[in-house]
C-alpha positions in Angstrom: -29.3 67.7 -18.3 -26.6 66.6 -16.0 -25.2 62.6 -16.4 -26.8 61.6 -19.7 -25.9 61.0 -23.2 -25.5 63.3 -26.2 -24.5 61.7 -29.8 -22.8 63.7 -32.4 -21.2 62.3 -35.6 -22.1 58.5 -34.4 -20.0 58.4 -31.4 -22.1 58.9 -28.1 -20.4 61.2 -25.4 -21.1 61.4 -21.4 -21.9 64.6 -20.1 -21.9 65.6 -16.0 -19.8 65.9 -13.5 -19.1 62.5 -13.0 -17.1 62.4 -16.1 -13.9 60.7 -16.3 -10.9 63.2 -17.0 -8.7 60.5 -18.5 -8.5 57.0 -19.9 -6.5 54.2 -20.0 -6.5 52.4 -23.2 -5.6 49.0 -24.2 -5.9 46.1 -27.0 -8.2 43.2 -26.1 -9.0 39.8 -28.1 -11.6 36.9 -26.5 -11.8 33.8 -27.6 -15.4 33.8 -25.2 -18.3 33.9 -27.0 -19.4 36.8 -25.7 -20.8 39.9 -27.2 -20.9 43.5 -26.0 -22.4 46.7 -26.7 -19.8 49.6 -27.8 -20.0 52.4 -25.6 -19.2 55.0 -28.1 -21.6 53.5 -31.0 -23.9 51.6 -29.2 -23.7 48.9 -31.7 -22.6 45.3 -31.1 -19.1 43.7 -30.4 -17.9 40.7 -30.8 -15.1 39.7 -27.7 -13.5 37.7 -30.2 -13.0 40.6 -32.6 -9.5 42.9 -32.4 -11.0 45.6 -30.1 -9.5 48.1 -27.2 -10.7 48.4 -23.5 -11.2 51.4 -22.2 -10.6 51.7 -18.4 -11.7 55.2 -17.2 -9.2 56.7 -14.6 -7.9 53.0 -13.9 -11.1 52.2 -12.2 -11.2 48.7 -13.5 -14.7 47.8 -12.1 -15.7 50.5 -15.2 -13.9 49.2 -17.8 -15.8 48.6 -21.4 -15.1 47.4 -24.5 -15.6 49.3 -27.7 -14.4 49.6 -31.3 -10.8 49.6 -32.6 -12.6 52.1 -34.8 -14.6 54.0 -32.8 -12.2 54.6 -30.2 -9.9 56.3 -32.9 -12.4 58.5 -33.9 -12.7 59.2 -30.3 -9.3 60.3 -29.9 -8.7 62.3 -32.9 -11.4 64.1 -32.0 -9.8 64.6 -28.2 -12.7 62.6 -26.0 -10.9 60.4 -24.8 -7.3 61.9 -23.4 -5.0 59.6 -21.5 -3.0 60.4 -18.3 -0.1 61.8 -20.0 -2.2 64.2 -21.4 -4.3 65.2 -19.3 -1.8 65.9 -17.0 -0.1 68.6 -19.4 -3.1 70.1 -19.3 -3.2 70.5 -15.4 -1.4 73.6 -13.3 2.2 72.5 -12.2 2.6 72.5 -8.4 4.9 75.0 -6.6 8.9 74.5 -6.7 10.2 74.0 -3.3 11.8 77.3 -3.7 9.0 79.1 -4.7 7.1 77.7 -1.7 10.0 78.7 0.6 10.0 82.3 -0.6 6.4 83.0 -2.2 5.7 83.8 -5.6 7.3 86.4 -7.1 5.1 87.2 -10.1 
């Protein structure tokens, strides 16, 4: 079904269209005693553990925190791509020239 969950391996992963198509990652430390749930693991996280971010698209208002671990797995196993490369994987626009004079292939 379209927009929930599916786990595999221990890390959970969104399904639907309303999936993010890249990630911005990045290192976070609290010193709040605050606690969160891991996105990938559903387990618990303490904010003032070493732990990464994870901003979806750079949409700040749905940003989570999650596993130093986790999020590794994550991306050796490609799930969570960043701009960079998700942007290799996109078609390259047209060259001025080649939308002056058409393409020729």
């Amino acid at each position: 079904m379209e927009g929930e969950s599916t786990e595999s391996d221990g890390v959970v992963e969104a399904t639907g269209p309303g999936d993010p198509r890249w990630w911005t990652l990045r290192r976070a430390q609290s010193f709040k005693p605050v606690s969160y749930a891991c996105p990938l693991c559903s387990l618990q996280l303490h904010a003032m553990t070493d732990h990464v971010l994870l901003t979806p698209e750079g949409d700040s208002e749905r940003r989570r925190h999650a596993h130093a671990a986790c999020v590794r797995v994550a991306r050796a196993k490609g799930r969570l791509p960043s701009r960079a490369e998700w942007e290799v994987t996109q078609p390259r626009a047209p060259g001025r020239l080649e939308r002056l004079f058409g393409r020729s292939r």
